[in-house]
KEKE-3310 file (N, C-alpha, C; in steps of 0.2 Angstrom, whole numbers, plus 5000, padded with zeros to 4 digits):
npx = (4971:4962:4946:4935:4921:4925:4930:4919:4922:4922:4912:4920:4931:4942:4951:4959:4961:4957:4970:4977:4976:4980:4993:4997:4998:4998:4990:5001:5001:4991:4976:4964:4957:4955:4964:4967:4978:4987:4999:5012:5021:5021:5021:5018:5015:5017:5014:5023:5020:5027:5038:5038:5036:5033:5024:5018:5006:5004:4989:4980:4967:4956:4960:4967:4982:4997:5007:5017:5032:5034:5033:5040:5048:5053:5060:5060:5066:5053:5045:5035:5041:5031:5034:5027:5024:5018:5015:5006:4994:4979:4972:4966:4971:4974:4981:4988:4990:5003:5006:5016:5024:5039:5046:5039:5040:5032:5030:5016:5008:4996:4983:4982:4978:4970:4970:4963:4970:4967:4976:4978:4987:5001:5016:5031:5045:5046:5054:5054:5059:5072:5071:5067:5072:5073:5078:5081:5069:5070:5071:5078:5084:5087:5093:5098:5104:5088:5085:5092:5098:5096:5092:5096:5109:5126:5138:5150:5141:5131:5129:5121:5116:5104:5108:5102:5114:5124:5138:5148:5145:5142:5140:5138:5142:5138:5139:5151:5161:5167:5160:5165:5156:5158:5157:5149:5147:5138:5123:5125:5132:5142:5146:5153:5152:5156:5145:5145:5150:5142:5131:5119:5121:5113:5114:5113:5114:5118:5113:5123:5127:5135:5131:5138:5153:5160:5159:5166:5165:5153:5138:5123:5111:5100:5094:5089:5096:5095:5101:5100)
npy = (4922:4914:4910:4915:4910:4908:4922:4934:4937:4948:4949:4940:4942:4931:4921:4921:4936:4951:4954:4942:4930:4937:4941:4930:4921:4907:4897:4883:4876:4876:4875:4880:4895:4895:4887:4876:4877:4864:4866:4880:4883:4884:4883:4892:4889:4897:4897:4905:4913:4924:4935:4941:4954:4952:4956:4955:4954:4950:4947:4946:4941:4946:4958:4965:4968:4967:4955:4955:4954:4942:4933:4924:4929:4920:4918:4904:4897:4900:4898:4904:4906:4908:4907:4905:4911:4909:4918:4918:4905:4895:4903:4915:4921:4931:4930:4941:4944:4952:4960:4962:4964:4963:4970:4984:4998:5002:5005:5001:4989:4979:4968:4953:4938:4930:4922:4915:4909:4898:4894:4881:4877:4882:4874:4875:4887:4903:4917:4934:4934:4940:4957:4962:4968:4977:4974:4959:4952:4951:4938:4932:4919:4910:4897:4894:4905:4906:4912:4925:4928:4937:4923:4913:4899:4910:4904:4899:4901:4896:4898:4900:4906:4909:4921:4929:4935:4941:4947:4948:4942:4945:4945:4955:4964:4972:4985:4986:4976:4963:4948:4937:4929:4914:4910:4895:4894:4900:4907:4903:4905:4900:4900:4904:4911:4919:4926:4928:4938:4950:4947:4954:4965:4972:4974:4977:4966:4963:4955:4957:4961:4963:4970:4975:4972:4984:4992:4988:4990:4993:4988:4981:4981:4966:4956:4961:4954:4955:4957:4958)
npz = (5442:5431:5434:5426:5414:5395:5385:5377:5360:5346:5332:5320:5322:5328:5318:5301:5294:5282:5275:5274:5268:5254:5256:5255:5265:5276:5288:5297:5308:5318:5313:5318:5325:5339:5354:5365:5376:5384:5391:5397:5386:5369:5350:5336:5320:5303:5284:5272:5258:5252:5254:5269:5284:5299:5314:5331:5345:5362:5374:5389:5393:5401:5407:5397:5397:5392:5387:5375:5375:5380:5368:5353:5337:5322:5307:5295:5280:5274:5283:5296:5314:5329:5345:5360:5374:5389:5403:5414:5422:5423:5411:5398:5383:5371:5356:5343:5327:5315:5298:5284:5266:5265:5258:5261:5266:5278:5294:5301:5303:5297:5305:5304:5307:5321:5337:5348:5365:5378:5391:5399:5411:5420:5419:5414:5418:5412:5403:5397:5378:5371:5364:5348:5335:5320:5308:5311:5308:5296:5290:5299:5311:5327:5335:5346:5361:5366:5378:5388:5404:5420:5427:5421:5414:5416:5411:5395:5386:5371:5356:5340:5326:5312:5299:5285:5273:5280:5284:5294:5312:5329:5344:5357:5372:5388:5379:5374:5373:5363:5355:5341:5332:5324:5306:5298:5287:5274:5280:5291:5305:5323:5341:5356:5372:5386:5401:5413:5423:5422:5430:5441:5435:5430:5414:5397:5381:5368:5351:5335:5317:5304:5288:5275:5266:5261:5274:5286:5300:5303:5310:5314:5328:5330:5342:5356:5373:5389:5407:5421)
capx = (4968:4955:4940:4929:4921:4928:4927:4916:4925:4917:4912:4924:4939:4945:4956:4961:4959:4956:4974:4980:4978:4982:4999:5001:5000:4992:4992:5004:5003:4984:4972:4958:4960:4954:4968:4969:4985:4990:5006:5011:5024:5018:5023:5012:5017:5013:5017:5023:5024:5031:5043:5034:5039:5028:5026:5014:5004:4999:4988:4978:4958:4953:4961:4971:4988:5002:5014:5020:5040:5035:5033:5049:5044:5057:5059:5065:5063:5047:5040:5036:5036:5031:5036:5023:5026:5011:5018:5000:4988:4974:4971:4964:4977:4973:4987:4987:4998:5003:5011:5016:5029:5045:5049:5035:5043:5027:5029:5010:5007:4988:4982:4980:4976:4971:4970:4961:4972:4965:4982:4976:4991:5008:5022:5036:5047:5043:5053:5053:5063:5075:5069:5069:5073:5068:5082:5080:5062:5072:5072:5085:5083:5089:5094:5101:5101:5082:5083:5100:5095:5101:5091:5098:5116:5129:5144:5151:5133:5132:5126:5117:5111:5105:5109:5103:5117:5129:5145:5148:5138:5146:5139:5142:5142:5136:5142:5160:5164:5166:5163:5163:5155:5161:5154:5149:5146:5129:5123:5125:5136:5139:5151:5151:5157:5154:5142:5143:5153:5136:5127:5116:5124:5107:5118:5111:5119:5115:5117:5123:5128:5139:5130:5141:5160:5163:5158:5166:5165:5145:5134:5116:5108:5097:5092:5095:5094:5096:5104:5098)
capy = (4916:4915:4908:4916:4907:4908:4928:4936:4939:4952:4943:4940:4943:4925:4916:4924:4944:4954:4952:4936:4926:4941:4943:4923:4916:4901:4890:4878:4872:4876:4879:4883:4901:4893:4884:4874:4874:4861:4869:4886:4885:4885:4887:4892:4890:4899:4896:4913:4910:4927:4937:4945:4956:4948:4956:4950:4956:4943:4952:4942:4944:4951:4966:4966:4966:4965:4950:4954:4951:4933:4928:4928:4927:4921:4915:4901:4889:4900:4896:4908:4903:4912:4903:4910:4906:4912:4918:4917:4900:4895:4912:4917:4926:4935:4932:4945:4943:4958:4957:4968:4963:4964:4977:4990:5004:5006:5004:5002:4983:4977:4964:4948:4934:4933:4920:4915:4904:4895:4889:4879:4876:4885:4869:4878:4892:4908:4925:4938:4932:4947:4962:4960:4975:4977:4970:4953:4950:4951:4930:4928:4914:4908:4892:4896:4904:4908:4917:4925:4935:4933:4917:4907:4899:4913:4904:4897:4903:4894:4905:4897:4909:4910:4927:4928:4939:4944:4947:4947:4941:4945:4947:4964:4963:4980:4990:4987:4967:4962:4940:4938:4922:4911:4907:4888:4892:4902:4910:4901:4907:4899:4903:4904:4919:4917:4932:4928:4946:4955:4947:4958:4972:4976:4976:4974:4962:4963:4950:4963:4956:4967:4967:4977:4974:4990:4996:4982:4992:4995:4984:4983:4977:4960:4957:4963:4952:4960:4953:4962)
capz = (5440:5427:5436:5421:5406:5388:5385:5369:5354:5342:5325:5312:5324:5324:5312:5297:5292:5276:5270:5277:5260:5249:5257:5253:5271:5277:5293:5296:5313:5321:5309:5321:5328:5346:5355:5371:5376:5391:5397:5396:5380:5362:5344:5331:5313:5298:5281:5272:5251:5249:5259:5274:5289:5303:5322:5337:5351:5365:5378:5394:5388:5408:5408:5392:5399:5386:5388:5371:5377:5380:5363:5350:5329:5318:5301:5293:5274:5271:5287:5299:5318:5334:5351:5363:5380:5395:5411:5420:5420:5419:5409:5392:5380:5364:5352:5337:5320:5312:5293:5277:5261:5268:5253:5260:5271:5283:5302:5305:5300:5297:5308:5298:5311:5328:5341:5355:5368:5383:5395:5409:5417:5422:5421:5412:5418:5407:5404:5392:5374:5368:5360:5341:5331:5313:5302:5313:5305:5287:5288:5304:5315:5334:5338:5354:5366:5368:5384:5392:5409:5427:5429:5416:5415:5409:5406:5391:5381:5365:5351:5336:5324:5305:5299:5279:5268:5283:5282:5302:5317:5334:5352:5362:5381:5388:5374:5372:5376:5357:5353:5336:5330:5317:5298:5297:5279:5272:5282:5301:5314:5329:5344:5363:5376:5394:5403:5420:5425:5420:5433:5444:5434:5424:5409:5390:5380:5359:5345:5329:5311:5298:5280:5272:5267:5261:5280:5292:5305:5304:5315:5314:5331:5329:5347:5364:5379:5395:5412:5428)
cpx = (4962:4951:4935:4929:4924:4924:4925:4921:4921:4918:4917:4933:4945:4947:4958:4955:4959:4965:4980:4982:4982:4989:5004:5001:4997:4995:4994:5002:4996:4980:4965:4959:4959:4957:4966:4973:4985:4997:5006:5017:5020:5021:5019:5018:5013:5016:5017:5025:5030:5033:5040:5039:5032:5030:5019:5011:4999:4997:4983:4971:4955:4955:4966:4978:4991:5009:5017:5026:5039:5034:5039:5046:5050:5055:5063:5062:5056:5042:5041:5034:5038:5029:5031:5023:5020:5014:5010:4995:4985:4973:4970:4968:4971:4982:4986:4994:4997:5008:5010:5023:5036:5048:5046:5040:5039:5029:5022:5010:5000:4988:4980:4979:4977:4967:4969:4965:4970:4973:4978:4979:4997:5013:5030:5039:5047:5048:5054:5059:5066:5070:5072:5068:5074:5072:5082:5073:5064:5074:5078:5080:5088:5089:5094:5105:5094:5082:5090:5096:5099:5098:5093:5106:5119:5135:5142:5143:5132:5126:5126:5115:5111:5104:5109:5111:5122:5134:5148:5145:5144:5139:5140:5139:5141:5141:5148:5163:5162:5167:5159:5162:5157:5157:5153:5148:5139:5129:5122:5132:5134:5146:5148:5154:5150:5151:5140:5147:5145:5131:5124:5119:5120:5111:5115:5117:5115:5117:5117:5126:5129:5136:5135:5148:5164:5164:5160:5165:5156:5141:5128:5116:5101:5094:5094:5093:5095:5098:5104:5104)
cpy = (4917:4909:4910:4911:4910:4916:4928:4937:4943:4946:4945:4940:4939:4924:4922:4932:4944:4952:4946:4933:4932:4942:4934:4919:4911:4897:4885:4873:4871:4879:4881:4889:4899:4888:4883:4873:4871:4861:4877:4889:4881:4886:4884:4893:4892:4898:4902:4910:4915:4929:4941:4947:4954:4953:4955:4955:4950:4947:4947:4948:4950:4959:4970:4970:4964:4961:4949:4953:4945:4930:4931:4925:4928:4918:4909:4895:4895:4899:4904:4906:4908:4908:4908:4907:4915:4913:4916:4910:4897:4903:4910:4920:4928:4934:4935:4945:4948:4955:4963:4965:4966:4970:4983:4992:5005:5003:5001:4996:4980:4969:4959:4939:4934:4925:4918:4910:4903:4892:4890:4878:4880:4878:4871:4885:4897:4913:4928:4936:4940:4950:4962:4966:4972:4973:4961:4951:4949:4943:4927:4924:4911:4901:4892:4900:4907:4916:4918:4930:4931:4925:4912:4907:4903:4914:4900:4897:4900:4898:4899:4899:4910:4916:4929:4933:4945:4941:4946:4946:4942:4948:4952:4963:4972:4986:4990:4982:4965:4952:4940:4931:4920:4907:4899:4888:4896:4906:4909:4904:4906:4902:4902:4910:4916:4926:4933:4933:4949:4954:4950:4965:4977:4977:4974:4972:4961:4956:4956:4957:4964:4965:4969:4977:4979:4994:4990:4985:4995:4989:4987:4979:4973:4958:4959:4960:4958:4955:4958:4960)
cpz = (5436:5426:5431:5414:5399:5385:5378:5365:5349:5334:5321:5316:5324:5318:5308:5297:5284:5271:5272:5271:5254:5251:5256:5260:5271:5283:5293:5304:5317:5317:5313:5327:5338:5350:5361:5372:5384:5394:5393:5389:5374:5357:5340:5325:5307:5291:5277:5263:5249:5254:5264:5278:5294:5313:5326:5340:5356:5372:5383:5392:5396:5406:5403:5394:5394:5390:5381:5370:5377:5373:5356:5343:5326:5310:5299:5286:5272:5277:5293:5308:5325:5341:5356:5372:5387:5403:5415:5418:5427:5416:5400:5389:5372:5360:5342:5333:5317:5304:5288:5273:5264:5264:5256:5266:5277:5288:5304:5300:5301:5303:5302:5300:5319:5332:5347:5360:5373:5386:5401:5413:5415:5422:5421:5416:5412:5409:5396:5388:5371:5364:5353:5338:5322:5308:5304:5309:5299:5288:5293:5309:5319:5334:5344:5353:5365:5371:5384:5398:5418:5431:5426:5418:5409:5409:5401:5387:5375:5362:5345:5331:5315:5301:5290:5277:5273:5282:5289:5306:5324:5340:5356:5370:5382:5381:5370:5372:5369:5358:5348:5335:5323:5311:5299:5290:5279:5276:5291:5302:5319:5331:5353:5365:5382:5397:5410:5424:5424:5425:5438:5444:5431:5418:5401:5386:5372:5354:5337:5324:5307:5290:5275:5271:5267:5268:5286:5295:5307:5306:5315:5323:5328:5333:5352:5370:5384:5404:5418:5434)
residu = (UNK:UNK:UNK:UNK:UNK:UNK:UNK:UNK:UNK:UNK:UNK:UNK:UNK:UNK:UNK:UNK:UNK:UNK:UNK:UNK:UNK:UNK:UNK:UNK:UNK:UNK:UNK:UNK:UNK:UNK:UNK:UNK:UNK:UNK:UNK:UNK:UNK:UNK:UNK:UNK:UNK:UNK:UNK:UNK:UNK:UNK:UNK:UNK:UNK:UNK:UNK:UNK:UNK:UNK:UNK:UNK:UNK:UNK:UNK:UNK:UNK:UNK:UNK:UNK:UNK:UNK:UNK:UNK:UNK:UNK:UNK:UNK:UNK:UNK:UNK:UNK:UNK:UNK:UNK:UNK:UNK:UNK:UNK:UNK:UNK:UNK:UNK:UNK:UNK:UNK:UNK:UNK:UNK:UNK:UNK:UNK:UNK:UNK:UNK:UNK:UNK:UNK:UNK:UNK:UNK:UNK:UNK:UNK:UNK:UNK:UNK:UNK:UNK:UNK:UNK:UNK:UNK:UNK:UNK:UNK:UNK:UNK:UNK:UNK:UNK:UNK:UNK:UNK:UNK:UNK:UNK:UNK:UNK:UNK:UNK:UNK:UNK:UNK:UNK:UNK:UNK:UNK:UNK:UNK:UNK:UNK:UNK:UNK:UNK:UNK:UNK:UNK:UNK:UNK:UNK:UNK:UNK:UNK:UNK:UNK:UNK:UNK:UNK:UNK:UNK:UNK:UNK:UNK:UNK:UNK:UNK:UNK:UNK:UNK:UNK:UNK:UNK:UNK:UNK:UNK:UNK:UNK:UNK:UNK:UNK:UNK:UNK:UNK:UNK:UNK:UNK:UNK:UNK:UNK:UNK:UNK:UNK:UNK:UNK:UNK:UNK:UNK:UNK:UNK:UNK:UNK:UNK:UNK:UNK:UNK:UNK:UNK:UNK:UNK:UNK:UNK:UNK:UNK:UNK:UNK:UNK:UNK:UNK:UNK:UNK:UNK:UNK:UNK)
# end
């Protein structure tokens, strides 16, 4: 519990970084890097003019502890938004934004705004949002389902998802259980498949997407739940 006052910050750490505006960003949703949040879900928005690849880190100020699992960064319209959801409160968070031109090839992405959070309270159930692998940050965005894991309900699952310049989107249950979802047009796909076999089986469960005609049979993964 974080009985301590409002921890230091080194000068300049707050709000915006060196190439925050250079890479075209700007705050949409909290223009003040010091946030009080009175429950323990959030989303922060950003407004992105050019194409960026964007990743996080949200760490608890005491003892810098990484609950970067709990926060999920999609795209969507130019907008960039990062759901950040606090397992522990009253408690301090650091949330740090990572970004680079979605064209650059580099791995190692500058830090370009950072985030003080104050959550005073716990109300919301919290768990960790899928693991997001690198083609998902190329402008895809979740509707539902958020979460899938053994606490949540996993029949009939509705699937929700906007997948730019795929050719297939489909769901894989441990490895080999194929539910291919259906085109609404552009690039949505939606669909359902029931997951309630995997329960208490630790099984990973993927959302993949086909870009390529030429290669139906090639599947990128996009995220991976998991179901203990």
């Amino acid at each position: 519990m974080a009985n301590y006052g409002r921890p230091e910050m080194p000068e300049g750490y707050l709000g915006p970084q060196e190439r925050f505006s250079e890479l075209g960003l700007s705050v949409l949703s909290h223009d003040q890097p010091e946030i009080i949040a009175r429950e323990n879900h959030l989303e922060i928005k950003l407004k992105a003019r050019n194409h960026v690849k964007v990743t996080h880190q949200l760490v608890v100020c005491k003892n810098e502890h990484d609950f970067s699992e709990y926060v999920f960064t999609q795209h969507k319209d130019g907008v960039i938004h990062l759901l950040v959801h606090m397992p522990e409160a009253p408690e301090w968070y650091k949330l740090q934004i990572y970004a680079l031109p979605a064209s650059d090839p580099s791995k190692s992405l500058p830090n370009v705004y950072n985030y003080l959070i104050h959550c005073t309270r716990s109300m919301l159930p919290v768990y960790p949002f899928p693991k997001q692998y690198a083609q998902w940050k190329d402008g895809c965005y979740l509707y539902e389902p958020l979460v899938v894991n053994e606490h949540t309900k996993l029949t009939n699952i509705k699937w929700h998802v906007h997948v730019p310049r795929a050719k297939q989107v489909a769901v894989v249950a441990d490895g080999s259980e194929w539910f291919h979802l259906e085109s609404k047009g552009g690039p949505v796909y939606q669909g359902s498949c029931s997951l309630d076999h995997l329960r208490g089986k630790d099984k990973k469960v993927t959302l993949n997407a086909n870009f390529d005609t030429a290669e139906e049979n090639k599947f990128s993964t996009l995220l991976e739940y998991h179901i203990k």
